[in-house]
Each structure stands twice: as C-alpha cells, then as structure tokens.
N, C-alpha and C positions, 0 to 999 in steps of 0.2 A: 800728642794727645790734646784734646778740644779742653777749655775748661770747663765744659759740662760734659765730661768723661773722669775728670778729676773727684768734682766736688758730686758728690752721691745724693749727700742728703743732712739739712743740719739734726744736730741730737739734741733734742729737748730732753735733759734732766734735770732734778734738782741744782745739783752741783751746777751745772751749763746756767741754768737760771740766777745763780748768786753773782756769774763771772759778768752777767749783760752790763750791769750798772761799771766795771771798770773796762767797759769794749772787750771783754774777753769773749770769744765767740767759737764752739765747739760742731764739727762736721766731722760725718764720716767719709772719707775719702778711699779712691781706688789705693788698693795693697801697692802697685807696683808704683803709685807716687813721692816724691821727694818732696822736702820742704819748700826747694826752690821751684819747681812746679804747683805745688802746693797755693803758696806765698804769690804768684802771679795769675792762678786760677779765681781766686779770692779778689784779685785788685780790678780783673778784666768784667768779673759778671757783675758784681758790686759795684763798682768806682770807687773804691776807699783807700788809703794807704796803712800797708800793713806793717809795724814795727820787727815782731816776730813769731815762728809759727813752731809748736811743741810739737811734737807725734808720740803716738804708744798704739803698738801693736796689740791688739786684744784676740784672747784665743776664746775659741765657742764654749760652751757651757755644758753640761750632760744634762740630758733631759730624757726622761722617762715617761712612754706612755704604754701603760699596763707592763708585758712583762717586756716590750720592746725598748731599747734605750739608743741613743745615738745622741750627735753635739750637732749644735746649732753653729752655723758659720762664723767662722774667723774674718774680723775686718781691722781696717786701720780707721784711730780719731786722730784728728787734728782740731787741737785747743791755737787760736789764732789771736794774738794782740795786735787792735788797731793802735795807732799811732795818735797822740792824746788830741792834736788838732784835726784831726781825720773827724768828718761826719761818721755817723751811726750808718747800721744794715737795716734797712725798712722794715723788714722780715719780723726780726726778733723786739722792734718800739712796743706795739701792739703785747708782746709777753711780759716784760717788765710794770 
C-alpha cells in the first residue's frame, strides 16, 4: 500500500486538539492498516520521526432519518506520537 492509501484523512476534534501541543497527532487510517505501516506512512508523507502510534477501531453510529435508520461507517484512528526532538506537521501549526 502507497502511504496515501494509508493515511485517509487527519481528525480534527476537540480531544485531537489538546494532543497538538505534546505532538500527539490523530488520523483516520485504512481498516486493513497496521501500526507499522501506519508508523512509516506518517514518516514518508511528513518527514517526521514517529516514537509511537495507538489504534482503536471505531464502529458506525445509528442514525435515523425519519422512519429509515441505518449506521454510518466503520473506520480505524490512529493517535500518532512524534518523537520530542522531531519537527512539527505543518498541517495541524495553523490549528493550535
């Protein structure tokens, strides 16, 4: 897999926004990726050095419109810690 096959898309949320100030950096990544694919998709498109990378599986949501109801997709995040002497993601300077 390419690492723009990997890394999907990063997730801005609250939480994602406390972790910038200690380089902690959250993406949603392809289901069928591993840490250590992960962990070097992150180093190739960035140039950064990664310490260590979390995963958690998230299941879709229920969601109701009118009397129709169905779930919203299932993805994988990845919470990623740069390495303390590691430059910053450009990306995320601008949100902080």
């Amino acid at each position: 897999m390419l690492p723009q096959d990997i890394i999907v898309k990063p997730l801005l949320t609250e939480k994602g926004y406390d972790g910038i100030a200690d380089k902690k950096y959250t993406f949603i990544v392809a289901k069928s990726a591993n840490k250590t694919q992960i962990k070097d998709a992150v180093e190739k498109l960035f140039k950064v050095e990664v310490e260590s990378v979390n995963t958690v599986n998230c299941k879709g949501k229920l969601k109701r419109m009118g009397r129709y109801q169905g779930y919203t997709p299932d993805y994988k995040k990845a919470i990623v810690q740069l390495k303390a002497d590691s430059k910053t993601i450009e990306f995320f300077d601008s949100l902080s």
